[in-house]
CHARMM-style PDB file with segment names, atoms N, HN, CA, C and O in Angstrom:
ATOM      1  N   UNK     1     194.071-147.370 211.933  1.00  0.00      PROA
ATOM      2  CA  UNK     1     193.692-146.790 213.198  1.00  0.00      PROA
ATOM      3  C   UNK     1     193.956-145.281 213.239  1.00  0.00      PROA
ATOM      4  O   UNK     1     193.484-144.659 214.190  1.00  0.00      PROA
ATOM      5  N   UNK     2     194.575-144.708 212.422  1.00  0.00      PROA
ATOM      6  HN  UNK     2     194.959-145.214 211.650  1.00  0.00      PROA
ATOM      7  CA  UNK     2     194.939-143.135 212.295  1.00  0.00      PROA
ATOM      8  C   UNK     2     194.081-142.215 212.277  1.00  0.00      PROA
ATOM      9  O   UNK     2     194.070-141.223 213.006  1.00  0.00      PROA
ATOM     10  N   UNK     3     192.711-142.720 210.782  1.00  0.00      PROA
ATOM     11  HN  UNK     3     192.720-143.525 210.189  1.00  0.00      PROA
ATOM     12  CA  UNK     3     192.172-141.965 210.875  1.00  0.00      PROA
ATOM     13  C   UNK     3     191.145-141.890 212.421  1.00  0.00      PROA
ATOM     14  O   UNK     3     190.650-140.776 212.590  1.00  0.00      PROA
ATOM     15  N   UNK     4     190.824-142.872 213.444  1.00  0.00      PROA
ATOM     16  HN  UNK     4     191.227-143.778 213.307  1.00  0.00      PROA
ATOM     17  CA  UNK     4     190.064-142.988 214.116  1.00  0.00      PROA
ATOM     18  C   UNK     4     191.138-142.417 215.503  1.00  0.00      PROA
ATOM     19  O   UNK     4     190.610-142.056 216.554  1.00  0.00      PROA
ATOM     20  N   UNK     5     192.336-142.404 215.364  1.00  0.00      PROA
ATOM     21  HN  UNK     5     192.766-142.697 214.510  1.00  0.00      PROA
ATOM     22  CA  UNK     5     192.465-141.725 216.253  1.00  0.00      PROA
ATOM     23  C   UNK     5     192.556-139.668 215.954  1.00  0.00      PROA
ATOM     24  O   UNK     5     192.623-138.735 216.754  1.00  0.00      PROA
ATOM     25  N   UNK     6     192.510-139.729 214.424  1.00  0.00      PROA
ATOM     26  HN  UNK     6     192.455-140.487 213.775  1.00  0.00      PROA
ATOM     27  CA  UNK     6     192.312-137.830 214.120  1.00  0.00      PROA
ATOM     28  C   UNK     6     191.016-137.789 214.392  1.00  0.00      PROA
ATOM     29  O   UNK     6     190.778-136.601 214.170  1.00  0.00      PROA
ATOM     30  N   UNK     7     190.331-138.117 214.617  1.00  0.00      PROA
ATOM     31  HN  UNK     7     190.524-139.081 214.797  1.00  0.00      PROA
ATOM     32  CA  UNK     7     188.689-138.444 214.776  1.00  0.00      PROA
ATOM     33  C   UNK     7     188.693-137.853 216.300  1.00  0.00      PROA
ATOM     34  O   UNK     7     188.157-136.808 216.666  1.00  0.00      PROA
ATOM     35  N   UNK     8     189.333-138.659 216.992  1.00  0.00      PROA
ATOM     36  HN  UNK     8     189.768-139.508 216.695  1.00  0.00      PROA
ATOM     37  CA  UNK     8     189.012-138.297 218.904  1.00  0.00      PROA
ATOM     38  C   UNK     8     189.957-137.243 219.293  1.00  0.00      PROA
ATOM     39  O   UNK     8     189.799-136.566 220.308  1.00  0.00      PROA
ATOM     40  N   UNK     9     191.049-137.092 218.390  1.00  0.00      PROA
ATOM     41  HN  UNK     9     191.177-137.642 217.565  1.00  0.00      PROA
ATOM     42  CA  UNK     9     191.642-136.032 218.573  1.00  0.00      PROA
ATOM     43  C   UNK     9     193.252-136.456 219.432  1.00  0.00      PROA
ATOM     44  O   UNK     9     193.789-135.725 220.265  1.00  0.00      PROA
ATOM     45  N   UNK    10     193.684-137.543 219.050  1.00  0.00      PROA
ATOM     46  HN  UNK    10     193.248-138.136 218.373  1.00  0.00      PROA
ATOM     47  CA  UNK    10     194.524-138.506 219.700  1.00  0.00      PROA
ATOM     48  C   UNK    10     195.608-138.452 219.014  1.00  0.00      PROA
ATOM     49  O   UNK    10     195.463-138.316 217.800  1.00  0.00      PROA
ATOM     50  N   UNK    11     196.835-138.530 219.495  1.00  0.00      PROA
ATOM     51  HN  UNK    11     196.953-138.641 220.482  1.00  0.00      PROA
ATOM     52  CA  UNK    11     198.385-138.830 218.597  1.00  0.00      PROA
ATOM     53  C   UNK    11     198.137-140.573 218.491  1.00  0.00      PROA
ATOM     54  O   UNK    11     197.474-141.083 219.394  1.00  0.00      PROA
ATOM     55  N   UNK    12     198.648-141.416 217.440  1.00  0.00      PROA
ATOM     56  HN  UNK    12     199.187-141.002 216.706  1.00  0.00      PROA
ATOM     57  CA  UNK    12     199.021-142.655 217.868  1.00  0.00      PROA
ATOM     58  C   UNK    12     200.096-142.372 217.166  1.00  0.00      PROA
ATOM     59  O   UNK    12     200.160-141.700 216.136  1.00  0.00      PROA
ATOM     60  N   UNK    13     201.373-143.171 218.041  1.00  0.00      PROA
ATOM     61  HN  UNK    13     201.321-143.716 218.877  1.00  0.00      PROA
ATOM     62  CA  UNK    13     202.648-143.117 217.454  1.00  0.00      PROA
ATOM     63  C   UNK    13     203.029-144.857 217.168  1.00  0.00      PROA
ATOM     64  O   UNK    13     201.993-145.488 217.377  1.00  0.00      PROA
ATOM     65  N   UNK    14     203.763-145.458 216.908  1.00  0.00      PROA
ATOM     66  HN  UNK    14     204.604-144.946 216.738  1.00  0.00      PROA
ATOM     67  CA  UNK    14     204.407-146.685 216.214  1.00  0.00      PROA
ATOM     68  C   UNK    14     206.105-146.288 216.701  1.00  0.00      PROA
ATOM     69  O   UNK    14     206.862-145.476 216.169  1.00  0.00      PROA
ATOM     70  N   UNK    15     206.323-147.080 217.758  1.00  0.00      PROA
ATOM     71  HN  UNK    15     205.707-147.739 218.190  1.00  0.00      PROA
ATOM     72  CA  UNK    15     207.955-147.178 218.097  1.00  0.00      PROA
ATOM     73  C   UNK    15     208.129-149.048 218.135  1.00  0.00      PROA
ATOM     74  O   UNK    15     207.794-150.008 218.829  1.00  0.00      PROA
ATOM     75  N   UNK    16     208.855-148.738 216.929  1.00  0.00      PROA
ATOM     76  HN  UNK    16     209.127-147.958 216.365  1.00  0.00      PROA
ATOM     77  CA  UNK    16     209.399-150.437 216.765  1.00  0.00      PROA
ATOM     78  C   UNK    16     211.087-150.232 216.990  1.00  0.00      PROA
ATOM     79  O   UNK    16     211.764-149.364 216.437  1.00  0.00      PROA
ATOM     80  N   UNK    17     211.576-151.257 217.943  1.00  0.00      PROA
ATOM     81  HN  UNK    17     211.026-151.962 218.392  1.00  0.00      PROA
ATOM     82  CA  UNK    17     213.019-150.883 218.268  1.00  0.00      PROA
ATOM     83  C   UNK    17     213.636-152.356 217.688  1.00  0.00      PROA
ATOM     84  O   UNK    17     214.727-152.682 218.155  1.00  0.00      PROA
ATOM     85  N   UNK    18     213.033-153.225 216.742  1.00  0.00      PROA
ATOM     86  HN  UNK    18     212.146-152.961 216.362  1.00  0.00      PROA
ATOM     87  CA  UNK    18     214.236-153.964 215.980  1.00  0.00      PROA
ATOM     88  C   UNK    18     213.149-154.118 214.694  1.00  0.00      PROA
ATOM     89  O   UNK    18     212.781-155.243 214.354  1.00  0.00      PROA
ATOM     90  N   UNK    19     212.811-153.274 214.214  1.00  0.00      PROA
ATOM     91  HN  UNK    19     213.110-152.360 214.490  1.00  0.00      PROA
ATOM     92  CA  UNK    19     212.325-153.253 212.697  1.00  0.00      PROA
ATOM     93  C   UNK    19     212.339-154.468 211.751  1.00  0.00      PROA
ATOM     94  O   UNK    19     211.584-154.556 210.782  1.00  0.00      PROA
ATOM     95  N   UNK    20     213.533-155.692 212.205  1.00  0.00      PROA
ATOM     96  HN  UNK    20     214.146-155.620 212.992  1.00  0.00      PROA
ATOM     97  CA  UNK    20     214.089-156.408 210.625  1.00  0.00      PROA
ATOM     98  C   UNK    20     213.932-157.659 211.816  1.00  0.00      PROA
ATOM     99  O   UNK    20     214.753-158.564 211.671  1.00  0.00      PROA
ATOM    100  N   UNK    21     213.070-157.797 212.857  1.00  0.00      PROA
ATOM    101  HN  UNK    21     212.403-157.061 212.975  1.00  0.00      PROA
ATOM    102  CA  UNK    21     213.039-158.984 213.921  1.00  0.00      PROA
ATOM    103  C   UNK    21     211.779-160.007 212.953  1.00  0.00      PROA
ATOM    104  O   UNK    21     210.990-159.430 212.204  1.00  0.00      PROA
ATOM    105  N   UNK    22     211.763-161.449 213.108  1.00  0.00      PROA
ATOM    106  HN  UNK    22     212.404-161.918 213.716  1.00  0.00      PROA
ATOM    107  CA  UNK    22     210.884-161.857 212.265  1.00  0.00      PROA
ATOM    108  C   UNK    22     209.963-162.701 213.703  1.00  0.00      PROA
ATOM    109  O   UNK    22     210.238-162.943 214.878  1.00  0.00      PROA
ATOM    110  N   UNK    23     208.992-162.897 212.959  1.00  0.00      PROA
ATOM    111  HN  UNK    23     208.768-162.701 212.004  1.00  0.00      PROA
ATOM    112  CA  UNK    23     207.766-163.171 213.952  1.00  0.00      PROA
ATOM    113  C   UNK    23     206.756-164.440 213.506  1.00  0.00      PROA
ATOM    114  O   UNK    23     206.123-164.245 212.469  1.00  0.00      PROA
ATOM    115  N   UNK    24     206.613-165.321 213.978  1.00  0.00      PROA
ATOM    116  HN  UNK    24     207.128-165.479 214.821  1.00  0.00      PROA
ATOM    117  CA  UNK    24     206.250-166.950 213.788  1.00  0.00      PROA
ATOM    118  C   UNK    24     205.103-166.600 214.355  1.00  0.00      PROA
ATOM    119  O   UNK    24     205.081-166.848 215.561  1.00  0.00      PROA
ATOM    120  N   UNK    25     203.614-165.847 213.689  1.00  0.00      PROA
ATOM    121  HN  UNK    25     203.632-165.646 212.710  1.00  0.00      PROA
ATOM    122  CA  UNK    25     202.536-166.025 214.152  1.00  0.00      PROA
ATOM    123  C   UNK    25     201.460-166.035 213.143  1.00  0.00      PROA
ATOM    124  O   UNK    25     201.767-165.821 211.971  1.00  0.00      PROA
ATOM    125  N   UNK    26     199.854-166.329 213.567  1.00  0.00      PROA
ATOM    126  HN  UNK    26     199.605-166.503 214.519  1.00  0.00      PROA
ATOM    127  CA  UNK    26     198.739-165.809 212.917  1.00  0.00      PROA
ATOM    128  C   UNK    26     199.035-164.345 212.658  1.00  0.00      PROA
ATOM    129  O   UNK    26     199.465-163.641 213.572  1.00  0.00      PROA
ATOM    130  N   UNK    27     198.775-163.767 211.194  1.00  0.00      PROA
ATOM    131  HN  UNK    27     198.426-164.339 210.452  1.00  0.00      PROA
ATOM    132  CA  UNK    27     199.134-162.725 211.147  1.00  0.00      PROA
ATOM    133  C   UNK    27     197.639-161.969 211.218  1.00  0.00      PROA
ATOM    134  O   UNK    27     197.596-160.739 211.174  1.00  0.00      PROA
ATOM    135  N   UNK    28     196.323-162.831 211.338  1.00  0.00      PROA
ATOM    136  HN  UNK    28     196.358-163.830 211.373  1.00  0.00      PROA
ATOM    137  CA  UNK    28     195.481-162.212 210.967  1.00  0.00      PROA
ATOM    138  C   UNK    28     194.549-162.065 212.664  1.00  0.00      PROA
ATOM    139  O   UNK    28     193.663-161.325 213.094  1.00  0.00      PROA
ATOM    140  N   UNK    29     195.246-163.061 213.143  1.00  0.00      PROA
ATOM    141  HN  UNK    29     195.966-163.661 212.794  1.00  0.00      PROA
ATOM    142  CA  UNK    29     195.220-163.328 214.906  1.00  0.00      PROA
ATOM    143  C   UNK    29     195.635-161.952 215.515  1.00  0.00      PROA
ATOM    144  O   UNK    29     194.954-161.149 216.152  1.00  0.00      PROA
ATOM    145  N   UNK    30     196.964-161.906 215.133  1.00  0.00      PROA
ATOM    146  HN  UNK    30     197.518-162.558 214.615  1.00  0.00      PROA
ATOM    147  CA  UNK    30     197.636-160.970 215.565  1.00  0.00      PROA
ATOM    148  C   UNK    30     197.143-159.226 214.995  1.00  0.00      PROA
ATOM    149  O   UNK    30     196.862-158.236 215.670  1.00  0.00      PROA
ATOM    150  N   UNK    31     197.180-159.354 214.007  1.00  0.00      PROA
ATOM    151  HN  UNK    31     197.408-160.158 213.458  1.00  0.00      PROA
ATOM    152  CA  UNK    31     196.039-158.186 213.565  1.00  0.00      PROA
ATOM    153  C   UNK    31     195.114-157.738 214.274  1.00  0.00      PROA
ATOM    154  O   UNK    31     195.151-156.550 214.597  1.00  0.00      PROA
ATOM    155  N   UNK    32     193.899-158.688 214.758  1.00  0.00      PROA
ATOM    156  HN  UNK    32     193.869-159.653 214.496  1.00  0.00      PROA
ATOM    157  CA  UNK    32     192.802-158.548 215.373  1.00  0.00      PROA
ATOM    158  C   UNK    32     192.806-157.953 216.721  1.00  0.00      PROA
ATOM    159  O   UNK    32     192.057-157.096 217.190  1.00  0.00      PROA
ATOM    160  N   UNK    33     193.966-158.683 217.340  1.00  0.00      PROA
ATOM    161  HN  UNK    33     194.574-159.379 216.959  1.00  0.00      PROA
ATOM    162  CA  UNK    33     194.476-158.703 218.663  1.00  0.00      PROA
ATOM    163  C   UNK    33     195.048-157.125 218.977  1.00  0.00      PROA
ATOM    164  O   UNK    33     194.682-156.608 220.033  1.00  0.00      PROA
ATOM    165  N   UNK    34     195.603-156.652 218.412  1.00  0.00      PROA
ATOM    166  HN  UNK    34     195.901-157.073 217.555  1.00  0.00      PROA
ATOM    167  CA  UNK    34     196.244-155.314 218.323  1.00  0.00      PROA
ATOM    168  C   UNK    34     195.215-154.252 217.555  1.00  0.00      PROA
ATOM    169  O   UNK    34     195.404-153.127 218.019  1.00  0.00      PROA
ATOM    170  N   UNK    35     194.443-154.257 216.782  1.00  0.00      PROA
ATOM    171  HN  UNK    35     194.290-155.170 216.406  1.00  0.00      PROA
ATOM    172  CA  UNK    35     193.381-153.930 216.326  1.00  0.00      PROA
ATOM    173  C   UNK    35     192.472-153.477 217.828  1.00  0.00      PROA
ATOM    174  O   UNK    35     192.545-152.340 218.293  1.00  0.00      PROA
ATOM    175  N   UNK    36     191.670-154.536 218.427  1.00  0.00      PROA
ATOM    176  HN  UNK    36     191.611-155.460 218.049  1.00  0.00      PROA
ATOM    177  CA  UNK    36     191.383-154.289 219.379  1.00  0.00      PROA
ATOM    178  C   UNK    36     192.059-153.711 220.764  1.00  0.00      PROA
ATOM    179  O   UNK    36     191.417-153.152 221.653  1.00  0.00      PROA
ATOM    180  N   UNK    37     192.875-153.849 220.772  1.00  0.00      PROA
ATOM    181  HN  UNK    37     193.396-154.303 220.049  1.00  0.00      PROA
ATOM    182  CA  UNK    37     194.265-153.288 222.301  1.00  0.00      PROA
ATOM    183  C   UNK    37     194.434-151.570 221.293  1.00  0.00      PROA
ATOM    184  O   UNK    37     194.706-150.601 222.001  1.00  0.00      PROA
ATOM    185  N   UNK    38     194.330-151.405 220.337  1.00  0.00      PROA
ATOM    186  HN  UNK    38     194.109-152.192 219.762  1.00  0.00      PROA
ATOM    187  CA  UNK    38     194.408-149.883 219.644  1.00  0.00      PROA
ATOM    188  C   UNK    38     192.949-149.514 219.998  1.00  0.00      PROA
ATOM    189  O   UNK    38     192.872-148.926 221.078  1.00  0.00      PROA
ATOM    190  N   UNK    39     191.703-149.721 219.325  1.00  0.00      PROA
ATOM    191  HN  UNK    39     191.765-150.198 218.449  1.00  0.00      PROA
ATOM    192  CA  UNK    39     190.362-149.271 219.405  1.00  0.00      PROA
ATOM    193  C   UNK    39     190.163-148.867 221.206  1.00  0.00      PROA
ATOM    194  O   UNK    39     189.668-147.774 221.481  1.00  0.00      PROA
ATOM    195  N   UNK    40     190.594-149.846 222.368  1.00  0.00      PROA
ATOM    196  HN  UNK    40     190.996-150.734 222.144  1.00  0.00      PROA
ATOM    197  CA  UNK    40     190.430-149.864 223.475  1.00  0.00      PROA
ATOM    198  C   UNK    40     190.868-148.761 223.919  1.00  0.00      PROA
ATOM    199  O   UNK    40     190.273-147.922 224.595  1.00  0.00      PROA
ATOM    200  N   UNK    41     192.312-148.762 223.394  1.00  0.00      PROA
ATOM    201  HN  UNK    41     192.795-149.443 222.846  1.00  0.00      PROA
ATOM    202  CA  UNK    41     193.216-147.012 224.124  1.00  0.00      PROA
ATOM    203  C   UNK    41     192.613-146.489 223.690  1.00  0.00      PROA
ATOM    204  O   UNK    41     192.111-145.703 224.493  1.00  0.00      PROA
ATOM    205  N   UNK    42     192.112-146.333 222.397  1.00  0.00      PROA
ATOM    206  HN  UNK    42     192.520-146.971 221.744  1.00  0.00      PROA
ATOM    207  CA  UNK    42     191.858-144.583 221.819  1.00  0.00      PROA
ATOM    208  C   UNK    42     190.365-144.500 222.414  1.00  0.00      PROA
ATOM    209  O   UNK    42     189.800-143.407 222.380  1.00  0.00      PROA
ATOM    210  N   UNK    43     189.671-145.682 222.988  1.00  0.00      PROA
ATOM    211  HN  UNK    43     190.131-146.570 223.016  1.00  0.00      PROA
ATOM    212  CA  UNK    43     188.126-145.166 223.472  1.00  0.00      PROA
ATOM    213  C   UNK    43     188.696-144.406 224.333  1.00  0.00      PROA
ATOM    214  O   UNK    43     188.514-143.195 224.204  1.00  0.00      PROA
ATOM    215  N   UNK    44     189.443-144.839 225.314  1.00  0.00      PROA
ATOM    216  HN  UNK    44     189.592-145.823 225.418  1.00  0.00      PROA
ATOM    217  CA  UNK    44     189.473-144.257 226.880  1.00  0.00      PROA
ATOM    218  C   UNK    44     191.067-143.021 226.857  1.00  0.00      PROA
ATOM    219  O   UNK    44     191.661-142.837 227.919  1.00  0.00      PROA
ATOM    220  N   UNK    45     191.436-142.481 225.865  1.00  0.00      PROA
ATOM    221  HN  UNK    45     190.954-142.631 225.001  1.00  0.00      PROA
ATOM    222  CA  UNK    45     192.456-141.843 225.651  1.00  0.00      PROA
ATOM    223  C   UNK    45     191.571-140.332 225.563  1.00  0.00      PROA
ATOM    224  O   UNK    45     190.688-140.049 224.753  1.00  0.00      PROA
ATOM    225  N   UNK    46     191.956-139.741 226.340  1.00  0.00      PROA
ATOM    226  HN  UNK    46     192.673-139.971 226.998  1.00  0.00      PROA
ATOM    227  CA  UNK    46     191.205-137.943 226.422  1.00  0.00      PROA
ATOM    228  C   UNK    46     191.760-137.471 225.234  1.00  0.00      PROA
ATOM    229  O   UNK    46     192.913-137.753 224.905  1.00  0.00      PROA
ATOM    230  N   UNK    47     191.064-136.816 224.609  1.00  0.00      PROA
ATOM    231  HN  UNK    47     190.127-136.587 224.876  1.00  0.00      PROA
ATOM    232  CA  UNK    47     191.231-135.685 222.998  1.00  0.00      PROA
ATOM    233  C   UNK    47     192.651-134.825 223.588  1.00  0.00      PROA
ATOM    234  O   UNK    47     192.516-134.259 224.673  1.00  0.00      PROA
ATOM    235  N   UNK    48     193.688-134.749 223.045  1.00  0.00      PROA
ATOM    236  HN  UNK    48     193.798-135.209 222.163  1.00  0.00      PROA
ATOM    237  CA  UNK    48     194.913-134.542 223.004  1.00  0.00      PROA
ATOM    238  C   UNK    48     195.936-135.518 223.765  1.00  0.00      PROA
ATOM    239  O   UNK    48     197.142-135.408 223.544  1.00  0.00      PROA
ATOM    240  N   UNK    49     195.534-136.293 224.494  1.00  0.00      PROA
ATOM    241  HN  UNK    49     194.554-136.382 224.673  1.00  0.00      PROA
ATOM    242  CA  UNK    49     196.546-137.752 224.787  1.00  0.00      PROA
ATOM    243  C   UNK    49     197.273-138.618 223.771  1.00  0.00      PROA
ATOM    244  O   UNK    49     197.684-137.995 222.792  1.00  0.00      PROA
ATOM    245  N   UNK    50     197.432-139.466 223.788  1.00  0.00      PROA
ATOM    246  HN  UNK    50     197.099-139.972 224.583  1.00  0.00      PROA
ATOM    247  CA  UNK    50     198.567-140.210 223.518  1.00  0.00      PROA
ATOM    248  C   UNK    50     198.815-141.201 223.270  1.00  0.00      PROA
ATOM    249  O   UNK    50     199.404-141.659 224.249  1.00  0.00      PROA
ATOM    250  N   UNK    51     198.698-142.409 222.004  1.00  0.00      PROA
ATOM    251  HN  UNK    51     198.220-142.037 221.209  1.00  0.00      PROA
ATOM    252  CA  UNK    51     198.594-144.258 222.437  1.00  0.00      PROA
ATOM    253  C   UNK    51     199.851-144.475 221.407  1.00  0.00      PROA
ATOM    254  O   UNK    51     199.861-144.046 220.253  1.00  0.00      PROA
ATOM    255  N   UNK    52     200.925-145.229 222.037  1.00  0.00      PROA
ATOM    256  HN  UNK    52     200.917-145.577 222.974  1.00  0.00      PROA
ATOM    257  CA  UNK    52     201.821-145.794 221.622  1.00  0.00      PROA
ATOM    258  C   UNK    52     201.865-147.504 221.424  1.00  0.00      PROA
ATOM    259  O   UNK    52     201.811-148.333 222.332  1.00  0.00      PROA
ATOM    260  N   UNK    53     201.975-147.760 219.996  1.00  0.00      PROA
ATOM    261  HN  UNK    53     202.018-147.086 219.258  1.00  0.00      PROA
ATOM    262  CA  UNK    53     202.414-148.905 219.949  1.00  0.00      PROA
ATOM    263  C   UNK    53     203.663-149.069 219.763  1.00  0.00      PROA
ATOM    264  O   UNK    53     204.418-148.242 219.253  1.00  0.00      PROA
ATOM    265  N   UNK    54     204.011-150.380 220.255  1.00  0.00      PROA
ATOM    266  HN  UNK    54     203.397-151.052 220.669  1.00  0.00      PROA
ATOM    267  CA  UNK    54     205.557-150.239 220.296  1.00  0.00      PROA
ATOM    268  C   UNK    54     205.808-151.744 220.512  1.00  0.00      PROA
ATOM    269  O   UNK    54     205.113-152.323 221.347  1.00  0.00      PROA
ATOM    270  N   UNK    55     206.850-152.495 219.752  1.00  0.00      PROA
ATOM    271  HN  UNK    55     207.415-152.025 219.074  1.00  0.00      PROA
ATOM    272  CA  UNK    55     207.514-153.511 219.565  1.00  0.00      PROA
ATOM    273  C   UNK    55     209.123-153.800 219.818  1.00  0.00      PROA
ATOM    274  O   UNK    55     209.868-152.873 219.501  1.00  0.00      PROA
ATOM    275  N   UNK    56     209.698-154.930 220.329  1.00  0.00      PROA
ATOM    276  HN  UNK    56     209.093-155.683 220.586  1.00  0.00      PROA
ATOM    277  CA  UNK    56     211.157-154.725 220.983  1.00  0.00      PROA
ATOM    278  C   UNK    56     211.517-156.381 220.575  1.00  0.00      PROA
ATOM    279  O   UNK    56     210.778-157.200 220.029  1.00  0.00      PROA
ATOM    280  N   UNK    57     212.848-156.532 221.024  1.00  0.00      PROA
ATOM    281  HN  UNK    57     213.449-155.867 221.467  1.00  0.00      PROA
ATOM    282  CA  UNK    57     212.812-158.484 221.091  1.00  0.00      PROA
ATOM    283  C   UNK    57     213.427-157.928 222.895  1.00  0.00      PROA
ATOM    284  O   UNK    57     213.968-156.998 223.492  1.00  0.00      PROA
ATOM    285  N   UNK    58     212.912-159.142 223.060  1.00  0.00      PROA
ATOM    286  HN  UNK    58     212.473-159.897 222.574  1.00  0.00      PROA
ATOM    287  CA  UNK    58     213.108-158.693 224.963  1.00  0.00      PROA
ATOM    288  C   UNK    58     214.827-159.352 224.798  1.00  0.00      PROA
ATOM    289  O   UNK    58     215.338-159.687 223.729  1.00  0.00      PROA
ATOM    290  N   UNK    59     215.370-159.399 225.922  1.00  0.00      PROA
ATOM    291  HN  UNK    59     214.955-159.127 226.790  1.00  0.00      PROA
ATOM    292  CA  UNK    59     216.558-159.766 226.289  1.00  0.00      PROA
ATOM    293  C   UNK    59     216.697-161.440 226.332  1.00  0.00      PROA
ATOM    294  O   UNK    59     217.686-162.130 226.085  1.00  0.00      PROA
ATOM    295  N   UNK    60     215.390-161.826 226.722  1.00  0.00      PROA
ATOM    296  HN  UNK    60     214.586-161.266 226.923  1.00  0.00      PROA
ATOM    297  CA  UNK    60     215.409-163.441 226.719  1.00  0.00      PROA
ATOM    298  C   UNK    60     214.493-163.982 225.460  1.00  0.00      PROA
ATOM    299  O   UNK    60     213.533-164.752 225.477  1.00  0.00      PROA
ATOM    300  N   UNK    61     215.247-163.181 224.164  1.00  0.00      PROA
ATOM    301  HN  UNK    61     216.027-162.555 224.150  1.00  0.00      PROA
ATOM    302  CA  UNK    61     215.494-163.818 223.133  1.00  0.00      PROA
ATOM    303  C   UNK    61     215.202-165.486 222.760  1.00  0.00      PROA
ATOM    304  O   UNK    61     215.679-166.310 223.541  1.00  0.00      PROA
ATOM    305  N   UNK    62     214.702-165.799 222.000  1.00  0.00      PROA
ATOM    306  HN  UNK    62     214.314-165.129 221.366  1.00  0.00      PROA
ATOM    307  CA  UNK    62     213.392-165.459 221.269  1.00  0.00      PROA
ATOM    308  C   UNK    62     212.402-164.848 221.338  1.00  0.00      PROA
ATOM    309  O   UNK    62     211.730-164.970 220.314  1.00  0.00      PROA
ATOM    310  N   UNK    63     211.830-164.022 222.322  1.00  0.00      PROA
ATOM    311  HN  UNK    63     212.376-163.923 223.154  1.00  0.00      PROA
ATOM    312  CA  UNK    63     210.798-163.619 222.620  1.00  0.00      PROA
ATOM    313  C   UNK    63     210.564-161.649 222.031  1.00  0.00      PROA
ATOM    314  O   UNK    63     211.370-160.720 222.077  1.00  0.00      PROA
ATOM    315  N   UNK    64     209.302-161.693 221.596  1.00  0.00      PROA
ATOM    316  HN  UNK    64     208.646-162.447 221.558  1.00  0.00      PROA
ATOM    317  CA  UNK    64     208.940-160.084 221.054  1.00  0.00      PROA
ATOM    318  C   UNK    64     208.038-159.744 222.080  1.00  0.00      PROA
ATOM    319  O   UNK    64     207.245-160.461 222.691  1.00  0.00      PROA
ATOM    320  N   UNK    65     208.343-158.222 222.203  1.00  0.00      PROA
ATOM    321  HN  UNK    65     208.987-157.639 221.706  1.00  0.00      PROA
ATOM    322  CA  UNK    65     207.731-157.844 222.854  1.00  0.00      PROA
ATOM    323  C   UNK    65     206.769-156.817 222.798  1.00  0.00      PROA
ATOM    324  O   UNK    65     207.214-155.674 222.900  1.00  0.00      PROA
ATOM    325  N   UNK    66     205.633-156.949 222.669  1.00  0.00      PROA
ATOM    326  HN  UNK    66     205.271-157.877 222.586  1.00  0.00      PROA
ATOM    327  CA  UNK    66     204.389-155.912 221.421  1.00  0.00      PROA
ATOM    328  C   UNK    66     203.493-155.296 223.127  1.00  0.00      PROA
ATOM    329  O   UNK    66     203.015-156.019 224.001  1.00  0.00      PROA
ATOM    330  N   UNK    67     203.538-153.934 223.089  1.00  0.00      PROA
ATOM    331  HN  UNK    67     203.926-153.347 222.379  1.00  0.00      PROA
ATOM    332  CA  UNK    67     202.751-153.413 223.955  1.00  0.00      PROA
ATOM    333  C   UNK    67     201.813-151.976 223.109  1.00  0.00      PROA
ATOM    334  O   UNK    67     202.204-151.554 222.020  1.00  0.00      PROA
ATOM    335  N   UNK    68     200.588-151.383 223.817  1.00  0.00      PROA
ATOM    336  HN  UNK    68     200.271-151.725 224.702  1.00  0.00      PROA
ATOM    337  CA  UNK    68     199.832-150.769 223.608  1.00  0.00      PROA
ATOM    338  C   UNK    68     200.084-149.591 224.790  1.00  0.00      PROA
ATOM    339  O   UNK    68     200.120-150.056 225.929  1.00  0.00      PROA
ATOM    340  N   UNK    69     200.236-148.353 224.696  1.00  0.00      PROA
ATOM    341  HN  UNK    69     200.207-147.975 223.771  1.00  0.00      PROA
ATOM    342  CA  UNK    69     200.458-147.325 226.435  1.00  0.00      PROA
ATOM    343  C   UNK    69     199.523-146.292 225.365  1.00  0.00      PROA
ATOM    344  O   UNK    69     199.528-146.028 224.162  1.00  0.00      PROA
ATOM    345  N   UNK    70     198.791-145.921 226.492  1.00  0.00      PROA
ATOM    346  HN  UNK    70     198.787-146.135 227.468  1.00  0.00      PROA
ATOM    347  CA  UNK    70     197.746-145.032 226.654  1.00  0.00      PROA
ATOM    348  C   UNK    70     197.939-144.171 227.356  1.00  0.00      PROA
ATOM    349  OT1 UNK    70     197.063-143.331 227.559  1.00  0.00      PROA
TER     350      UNK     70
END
């Protein structure tokens, strides 16, 4: 997604806050899924804005928490 966000003229940054957390999913599901939630921000993200992905384990553990901010 990097080069398509140097393309519109966009930062995307990657903030993962437990790096070594493991994750019980489709990895290719999950790919797609975030794939698209990235392509979406950077359509509607103005040329010098901003799309952060970012990953956490929430407090009510087991649970991850994967968001997209635009």
């Amino acid at each position: 997604m990097q080069p398509a966000a140097e393309v519109r003229g966009v930062r995307l940054q990657v903030a993962v806050d437990a790096p070594d957390a493991a994750l019980l999913a489709d990895i290719e599901k999950l790919r797609r899924i975030l794939i698209n939630l990235l392509s979406n921000a950077l359509k509607f993200t103005p040329s010098g804005g901003r799309v952060t992905l970012s990953g956490r384990v929430s407090a009510q553990a087991p649970v991850v928490v994967i968001a997209v901010e635009d």
